[in-house]
C-alpha atoms as a printed R data frame, in Angstrom:
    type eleno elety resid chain resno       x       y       z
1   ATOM     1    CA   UNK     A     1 117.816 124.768 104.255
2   ATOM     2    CA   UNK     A     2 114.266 125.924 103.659
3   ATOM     3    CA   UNK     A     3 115.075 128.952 102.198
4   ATOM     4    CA   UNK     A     4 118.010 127.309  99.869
5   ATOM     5    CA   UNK     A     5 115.052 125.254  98.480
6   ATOM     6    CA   UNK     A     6 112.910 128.484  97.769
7   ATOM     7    CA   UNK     A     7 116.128 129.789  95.716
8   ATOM     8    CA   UNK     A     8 116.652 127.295  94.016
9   ATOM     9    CA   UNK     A     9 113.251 126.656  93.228
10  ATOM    10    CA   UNK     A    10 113.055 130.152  91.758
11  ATOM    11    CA   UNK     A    11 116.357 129.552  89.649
12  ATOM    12    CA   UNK     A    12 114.741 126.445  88.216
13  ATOM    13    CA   UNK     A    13 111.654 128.090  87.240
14  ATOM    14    CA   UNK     A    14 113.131 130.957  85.551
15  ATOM    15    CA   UNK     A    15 115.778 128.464  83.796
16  ATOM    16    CA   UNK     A    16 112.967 125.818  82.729
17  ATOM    17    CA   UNK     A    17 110.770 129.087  81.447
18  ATOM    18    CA   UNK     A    18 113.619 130.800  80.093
19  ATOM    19    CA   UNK     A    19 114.790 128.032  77.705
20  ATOM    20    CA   UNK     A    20 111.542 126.263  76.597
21  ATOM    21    CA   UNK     A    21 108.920 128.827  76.185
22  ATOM    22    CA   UNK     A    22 108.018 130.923  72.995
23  ATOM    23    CA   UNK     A    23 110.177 131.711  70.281
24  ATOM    24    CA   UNK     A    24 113.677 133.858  70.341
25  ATOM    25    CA   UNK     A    25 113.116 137.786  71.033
26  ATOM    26    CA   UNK     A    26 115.189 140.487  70.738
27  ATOM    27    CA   UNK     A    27 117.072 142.388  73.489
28  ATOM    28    CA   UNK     A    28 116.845 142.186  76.452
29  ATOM    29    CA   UNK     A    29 116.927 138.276  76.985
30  ATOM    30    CA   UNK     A    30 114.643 137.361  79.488
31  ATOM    31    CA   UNK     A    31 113.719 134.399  81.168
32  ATOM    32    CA   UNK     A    32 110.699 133.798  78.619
33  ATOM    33    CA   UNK     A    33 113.312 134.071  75.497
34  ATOM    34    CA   UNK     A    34 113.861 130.845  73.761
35  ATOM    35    CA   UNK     A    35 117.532 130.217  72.790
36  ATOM    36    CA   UNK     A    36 117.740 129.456  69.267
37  ATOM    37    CA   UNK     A    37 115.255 129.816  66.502
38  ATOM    38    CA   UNK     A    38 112.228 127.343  66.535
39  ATOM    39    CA   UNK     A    39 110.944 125.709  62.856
40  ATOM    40    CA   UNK     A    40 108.196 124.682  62.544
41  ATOM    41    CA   UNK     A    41 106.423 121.827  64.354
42  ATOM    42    CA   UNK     A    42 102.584 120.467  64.481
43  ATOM    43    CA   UNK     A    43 101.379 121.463  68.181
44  ATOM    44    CA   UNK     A    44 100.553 118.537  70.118
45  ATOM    45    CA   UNK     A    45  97.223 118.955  71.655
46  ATOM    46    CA   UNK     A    46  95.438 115.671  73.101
47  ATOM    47    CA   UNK     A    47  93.644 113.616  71.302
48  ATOM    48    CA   UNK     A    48  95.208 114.302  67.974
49  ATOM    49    CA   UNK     A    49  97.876 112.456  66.391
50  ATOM    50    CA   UNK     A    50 101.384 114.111  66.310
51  ATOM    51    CA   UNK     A    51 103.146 114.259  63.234
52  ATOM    52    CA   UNK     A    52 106.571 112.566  63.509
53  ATOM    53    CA   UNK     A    53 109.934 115.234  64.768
54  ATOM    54    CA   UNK     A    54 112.099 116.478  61.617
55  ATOM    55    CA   UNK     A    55 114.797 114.366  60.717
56  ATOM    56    CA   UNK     A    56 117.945 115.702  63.304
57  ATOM    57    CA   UNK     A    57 120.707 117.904  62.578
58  ATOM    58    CA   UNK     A    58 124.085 117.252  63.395
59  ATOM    59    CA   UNK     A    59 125.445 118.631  66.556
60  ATOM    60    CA   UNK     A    60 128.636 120.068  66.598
61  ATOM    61    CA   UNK     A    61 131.732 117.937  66.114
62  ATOM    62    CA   UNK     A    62 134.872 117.732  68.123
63  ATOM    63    CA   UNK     A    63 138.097 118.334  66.207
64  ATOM    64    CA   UNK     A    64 139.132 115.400  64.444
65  ATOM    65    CA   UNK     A    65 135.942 113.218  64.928
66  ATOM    66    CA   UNK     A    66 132.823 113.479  62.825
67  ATOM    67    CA   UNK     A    67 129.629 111.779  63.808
68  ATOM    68    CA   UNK     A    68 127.127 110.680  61.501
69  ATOM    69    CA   UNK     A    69 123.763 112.571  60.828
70  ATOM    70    CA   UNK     A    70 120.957 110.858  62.862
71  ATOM    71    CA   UNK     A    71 118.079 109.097  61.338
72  ATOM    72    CA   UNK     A    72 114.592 110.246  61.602
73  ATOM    73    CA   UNK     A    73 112.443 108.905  64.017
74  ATOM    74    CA   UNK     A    74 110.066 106.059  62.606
75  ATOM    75    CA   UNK     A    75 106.232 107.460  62.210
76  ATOM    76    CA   UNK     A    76 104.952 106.851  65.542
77  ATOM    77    CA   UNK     A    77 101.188 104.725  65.881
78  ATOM    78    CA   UNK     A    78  98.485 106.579  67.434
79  ATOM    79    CA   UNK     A    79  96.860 104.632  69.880
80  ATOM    80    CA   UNK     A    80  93.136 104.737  70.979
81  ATOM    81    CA   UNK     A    81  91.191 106.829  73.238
82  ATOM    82    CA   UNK     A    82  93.020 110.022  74.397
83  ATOM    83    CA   UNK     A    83  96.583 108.506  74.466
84  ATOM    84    CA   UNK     A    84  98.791 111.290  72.333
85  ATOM    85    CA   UNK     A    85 102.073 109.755  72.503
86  ATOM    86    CA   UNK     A    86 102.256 105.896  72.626
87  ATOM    87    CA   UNK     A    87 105.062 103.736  74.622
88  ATOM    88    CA   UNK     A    88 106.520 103.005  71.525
89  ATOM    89    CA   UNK     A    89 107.213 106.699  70.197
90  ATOM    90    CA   UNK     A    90 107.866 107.529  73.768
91  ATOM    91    CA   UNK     A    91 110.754 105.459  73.788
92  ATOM    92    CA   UNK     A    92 111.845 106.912  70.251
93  ATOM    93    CA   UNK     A    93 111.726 110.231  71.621
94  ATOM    94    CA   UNK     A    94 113.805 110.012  74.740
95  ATOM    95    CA   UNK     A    95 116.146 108.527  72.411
96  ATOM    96    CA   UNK     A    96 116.769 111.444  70.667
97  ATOM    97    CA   UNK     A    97 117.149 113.358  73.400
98  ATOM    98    CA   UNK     A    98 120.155 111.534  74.651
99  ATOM    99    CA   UNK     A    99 121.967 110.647  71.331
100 ATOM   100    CA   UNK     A   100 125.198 113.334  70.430
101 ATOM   101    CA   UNK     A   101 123.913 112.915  66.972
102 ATOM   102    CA   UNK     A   102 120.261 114.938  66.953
103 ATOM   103    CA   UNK     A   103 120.269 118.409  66.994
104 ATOM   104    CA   UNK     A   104 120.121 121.247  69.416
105 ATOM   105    CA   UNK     A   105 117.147 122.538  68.067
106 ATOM   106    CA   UNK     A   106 115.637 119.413  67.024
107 ATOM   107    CA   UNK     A   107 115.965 118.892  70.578
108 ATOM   108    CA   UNK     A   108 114.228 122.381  71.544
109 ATOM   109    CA   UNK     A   109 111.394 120.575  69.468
110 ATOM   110    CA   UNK     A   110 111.196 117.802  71.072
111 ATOM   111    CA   UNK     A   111 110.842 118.696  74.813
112 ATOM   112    CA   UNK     A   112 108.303 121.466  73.512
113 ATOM   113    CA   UNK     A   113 105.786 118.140  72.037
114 ATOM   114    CA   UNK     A   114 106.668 116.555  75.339
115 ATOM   115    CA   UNK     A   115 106.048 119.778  77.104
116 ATOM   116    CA   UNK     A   116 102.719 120.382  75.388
117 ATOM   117    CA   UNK     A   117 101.262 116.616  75.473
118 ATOM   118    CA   UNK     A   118 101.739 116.221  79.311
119 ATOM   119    CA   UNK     A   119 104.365 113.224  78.904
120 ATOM   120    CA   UNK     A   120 107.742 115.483  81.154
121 ATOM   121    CA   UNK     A   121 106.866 112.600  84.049
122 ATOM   122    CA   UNK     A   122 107.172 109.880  81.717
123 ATOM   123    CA   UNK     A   123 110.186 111.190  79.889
124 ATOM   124    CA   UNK     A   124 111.814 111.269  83.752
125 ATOM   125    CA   UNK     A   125 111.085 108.289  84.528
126 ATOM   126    CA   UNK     A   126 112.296 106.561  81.419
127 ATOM   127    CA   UNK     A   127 115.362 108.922  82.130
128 ATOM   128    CA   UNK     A   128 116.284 107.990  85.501
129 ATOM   129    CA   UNK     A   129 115.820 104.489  84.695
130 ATOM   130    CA   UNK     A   130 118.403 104.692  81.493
131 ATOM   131    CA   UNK     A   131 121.041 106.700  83.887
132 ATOM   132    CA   UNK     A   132 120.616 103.972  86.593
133 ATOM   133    CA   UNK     A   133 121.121 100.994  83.869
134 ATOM   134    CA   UNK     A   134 124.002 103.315  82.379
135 ATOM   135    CA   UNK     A   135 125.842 105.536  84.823
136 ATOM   136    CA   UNK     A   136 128.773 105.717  82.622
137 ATOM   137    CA   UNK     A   137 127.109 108.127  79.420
138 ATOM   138    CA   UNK     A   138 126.690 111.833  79.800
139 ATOM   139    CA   UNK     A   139 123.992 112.295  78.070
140 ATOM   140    CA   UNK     A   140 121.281 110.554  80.536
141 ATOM   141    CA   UNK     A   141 122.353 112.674  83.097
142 ATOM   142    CA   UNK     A   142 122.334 115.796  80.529
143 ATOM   143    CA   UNK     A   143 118.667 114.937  79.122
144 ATOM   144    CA   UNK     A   144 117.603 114.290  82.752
145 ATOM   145    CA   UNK     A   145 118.219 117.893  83.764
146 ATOM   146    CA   UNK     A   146 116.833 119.599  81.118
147 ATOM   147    CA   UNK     A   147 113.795 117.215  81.734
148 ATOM   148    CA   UNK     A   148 113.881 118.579  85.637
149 ATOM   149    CA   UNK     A   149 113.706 122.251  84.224
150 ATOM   150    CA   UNK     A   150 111.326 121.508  81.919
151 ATOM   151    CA   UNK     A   151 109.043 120.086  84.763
152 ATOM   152    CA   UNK     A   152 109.551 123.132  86.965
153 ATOM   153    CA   UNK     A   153 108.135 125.296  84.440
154 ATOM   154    CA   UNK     A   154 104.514 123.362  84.421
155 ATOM   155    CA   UNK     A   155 103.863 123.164  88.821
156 ATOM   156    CA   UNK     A   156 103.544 125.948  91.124
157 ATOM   157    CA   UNK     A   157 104.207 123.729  94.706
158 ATOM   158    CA   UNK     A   158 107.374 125.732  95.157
159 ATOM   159    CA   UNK     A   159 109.014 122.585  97.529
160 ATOM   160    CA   UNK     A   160 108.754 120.733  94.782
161 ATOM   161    CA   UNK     A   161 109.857 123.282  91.985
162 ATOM   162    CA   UNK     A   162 112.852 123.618  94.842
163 ATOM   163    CA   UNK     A   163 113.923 119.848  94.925
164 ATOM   164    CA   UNK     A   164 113.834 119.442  90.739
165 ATOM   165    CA   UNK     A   165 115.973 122.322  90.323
166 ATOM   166    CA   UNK     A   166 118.485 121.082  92.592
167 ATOM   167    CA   UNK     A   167 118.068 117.646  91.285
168 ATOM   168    CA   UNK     A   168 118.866 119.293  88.070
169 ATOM   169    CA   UNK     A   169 121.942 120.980  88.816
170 ATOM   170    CA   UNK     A   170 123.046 117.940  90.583
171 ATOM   171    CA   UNK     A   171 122.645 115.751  87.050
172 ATOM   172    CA   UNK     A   172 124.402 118.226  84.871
173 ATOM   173    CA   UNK     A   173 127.499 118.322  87.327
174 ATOM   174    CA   UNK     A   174 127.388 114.427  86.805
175 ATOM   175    CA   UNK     A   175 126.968 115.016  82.780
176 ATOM   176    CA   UNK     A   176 130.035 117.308  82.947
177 ATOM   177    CA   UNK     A   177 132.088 114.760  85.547
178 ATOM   178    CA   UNK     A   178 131.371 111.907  82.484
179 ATOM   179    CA   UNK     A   179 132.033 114.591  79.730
180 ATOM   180    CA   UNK     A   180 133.263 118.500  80.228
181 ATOM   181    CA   UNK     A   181 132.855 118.854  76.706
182 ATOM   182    CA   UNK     A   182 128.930 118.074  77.084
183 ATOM   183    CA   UNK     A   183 127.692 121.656  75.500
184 ATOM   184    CA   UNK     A   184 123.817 121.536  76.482
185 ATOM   185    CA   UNK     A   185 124.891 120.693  80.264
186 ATOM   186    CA   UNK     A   186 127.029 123.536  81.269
187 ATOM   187    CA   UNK     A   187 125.177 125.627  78.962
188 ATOM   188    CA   UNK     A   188 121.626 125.018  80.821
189 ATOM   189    CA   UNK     A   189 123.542 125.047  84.765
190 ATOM   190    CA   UNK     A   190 125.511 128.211  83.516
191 ATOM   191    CA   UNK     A   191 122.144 129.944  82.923
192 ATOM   192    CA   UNK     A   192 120.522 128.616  85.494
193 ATOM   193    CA   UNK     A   193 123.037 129.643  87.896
194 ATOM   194    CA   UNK     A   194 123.056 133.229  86.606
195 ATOM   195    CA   UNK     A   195 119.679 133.841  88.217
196 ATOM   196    CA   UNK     A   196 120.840 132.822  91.668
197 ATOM   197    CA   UNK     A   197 120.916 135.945  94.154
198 ATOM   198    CA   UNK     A   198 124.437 137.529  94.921
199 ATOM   199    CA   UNK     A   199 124.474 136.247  98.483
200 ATOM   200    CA   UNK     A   200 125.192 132.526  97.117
201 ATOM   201    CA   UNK     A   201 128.380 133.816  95.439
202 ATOM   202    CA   UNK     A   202 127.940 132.250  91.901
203 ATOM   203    CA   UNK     A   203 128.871 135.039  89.587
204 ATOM   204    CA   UNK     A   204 132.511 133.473  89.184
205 ATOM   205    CA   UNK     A   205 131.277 129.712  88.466
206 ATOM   206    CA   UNK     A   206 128.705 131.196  85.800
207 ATOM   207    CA   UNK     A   207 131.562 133.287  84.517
208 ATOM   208    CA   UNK     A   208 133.998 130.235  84.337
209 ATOM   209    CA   UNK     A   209 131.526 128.101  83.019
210 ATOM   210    CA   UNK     A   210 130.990 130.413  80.158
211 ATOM   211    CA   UNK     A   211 134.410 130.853  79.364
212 ATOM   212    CA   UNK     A   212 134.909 127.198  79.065
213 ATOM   213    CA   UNK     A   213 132.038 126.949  76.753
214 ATOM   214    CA   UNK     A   214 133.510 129.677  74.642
215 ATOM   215    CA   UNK     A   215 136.754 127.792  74.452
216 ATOM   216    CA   UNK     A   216 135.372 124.482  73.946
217 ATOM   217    CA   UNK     A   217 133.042 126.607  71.027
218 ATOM   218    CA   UNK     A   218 135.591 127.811  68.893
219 ATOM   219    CA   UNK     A   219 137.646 124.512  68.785
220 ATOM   220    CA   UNK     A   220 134.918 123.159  66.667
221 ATOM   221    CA   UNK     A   221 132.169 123.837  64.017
222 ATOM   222    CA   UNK     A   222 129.940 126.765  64.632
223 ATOM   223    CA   UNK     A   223 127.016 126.243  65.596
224 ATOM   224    CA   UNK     A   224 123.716 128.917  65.807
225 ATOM   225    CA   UNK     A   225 123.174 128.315  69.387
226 ATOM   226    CA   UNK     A   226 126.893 129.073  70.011
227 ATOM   227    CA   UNK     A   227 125.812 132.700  70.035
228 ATOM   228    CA   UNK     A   228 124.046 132.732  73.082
229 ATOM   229    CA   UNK     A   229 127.026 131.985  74.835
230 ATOM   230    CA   UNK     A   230 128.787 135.106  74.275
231 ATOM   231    CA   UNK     A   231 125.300 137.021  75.127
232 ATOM   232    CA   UNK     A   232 125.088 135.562  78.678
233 ATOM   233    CA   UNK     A   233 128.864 135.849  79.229
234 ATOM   234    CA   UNK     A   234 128.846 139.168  78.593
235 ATOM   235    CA   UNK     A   235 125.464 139.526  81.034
236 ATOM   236    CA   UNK     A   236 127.839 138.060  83.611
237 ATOM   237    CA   UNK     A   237 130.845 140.152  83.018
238 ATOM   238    CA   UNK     A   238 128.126 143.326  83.128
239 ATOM   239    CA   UNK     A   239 126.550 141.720  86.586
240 ATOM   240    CA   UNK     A   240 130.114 141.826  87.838
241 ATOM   241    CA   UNK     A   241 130.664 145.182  87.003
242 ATOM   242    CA   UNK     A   242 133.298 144.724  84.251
243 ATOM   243    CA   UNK     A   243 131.659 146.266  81.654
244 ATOM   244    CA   UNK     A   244 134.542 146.555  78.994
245 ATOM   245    CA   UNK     A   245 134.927 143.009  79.378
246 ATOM   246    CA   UNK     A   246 131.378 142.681  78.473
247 ATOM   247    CA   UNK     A   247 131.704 144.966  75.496
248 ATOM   248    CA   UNK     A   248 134.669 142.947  74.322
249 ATOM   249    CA   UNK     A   249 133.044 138.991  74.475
250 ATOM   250    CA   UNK     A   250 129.596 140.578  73.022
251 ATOM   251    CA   UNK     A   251 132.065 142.156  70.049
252 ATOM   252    CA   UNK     A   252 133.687 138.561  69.710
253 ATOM   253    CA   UNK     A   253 130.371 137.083  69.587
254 ATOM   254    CA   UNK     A   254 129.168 139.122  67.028
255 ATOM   255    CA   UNK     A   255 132.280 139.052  65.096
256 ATOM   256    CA   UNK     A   256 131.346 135.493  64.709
257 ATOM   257    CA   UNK     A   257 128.050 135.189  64.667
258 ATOM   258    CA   UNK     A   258 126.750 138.837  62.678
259 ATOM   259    CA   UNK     A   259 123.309 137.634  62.072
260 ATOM   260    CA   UNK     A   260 122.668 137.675  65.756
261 ATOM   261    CA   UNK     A   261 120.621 140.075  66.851
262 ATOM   262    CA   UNK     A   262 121.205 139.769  70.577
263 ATOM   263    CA   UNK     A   263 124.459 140.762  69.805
264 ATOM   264    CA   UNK     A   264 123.949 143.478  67.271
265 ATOM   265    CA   UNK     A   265 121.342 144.827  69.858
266 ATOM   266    CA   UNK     A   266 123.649 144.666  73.245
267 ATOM   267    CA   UNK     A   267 126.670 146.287  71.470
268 ATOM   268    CA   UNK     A   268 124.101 148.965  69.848
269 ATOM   269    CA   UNK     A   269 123.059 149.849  73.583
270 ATOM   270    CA   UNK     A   270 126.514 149.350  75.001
271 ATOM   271    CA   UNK     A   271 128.447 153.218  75.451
């Protein structure tokens, strides 16, 4: 059981680093690559103010059902003393990480201020309190994992890196039991699971999961972050040793999505 925890404590740690940290490289992607390009956003560094998040984007929409774009969060107050983020933004913010109407980037944002200001065990606990009082909505659940990962990335006690990352796989299977559609969920366990050593016998989950996202993908509006799907199914189909299937998803991804430059750089290397 021990050494289960030390896995998984590794997985979350290269998942938390892998989709928070920096800005979006080129080829290879590695754990410190960011997954979709990052605009620009006022660092948060204590005691300054932080300017308010950019108004969200809209996510993707299922077919036949639009949602609305979100508002902007309200200009948050800065409070006294060293406080950076006060209980009233706070609040704001975790509410834009759970609603299907903000952005995946605007998201990105989001948890990178949080990240930066020191707030990840506040954001938890307001988390774990919202999924409590509302077991029923996906994206508590969805938030709460990313907000496990994100944690992860900022401790070193590896028992404790251990127990969020399996706390956060154990959310996002909840997030995708209340909605299979939820894209950020099996997007973030898919990766995560990738990293896991061969003798746990993932590959085929992190393959499936992919392939699902893919389907669910091109049933609706594309997206920029849709891209990186076809980048880390194609990883998996490499890791498996099926290499033409790799070649094939990367060429699909590409087809779709030519700006990429994952893509363009994988097929470039690819024989």
């Amino acid at each position: 059981m021990k050494r289960l925890i030390l896995v998984v404590a590794v997985v979350g740690i290269v998942a938390g680093l892998g989709f928070y940290l920096s800005s979006p490289k080129t080829e290879p992607i590695s754990p410190a690559d960011s997954l979709v390009e990052s605009a620009p956003v006022p660092r948060v560094d204590a005691p300054q103010t932080v300017e308010p998040i950019a108004a969200a984007r809209e996510q993707p929409v299922k077919p036949a059902r639009t949602r609305p774009a979100a508002e902007s969060l309200p200009p948050r107050t800065a409070t006294s003393g060293n406080a950076v983020l006060d209980a009233s933004f706070l609040s704001r913010t975790v509410e834009l990480l759970v609603s299907p109407r903000s952005g995946y980037q605007q998201k990105q944002e989001a948890w990178k201020q949080l990240r930066e200001a020191g707030k990840l065990d506040q954001v938890i606990a307001e988390l774990e309190q919202r999924m409590a009082a509302d077991p029923h909505t996906a994206e508590c659940p969805a938030a709460l994992g990313q907000a496990y990962l994100q944690k992860c990335g900022t401790i070193k006690d590896v028992r404790e890196q251990g127990i969020l990352a399996m706390q956060a796989d154990k959310v996002f299977d909840t997030a995708l039991s209340l909605d299979p559609s939820n894209w950020e969920a099996r997007f973030t366990k898919a990766v995560a699971m990738s990293y896991w050593p061969p003798m746990l016998n993932k590959g085929d989950e992190v393959i499936q999961n992919f392939q699902t996202l893919v389907q669910q993908q091109e049933a609706q509006m594309p997206q920029p972050q849709f891209a990186e799907t076809y980048a880390w199914l194609g990883d998996a189909y490499q890791k498996a040793g099926r290499s033409n299937e790799a070649k094939t998803v990367w060429q699909r991804g590409a087809t779709l999505f030519p700006a990429d430059e994952k893509l363009q750089t994988k097929l470039a290397s690819t024989p």
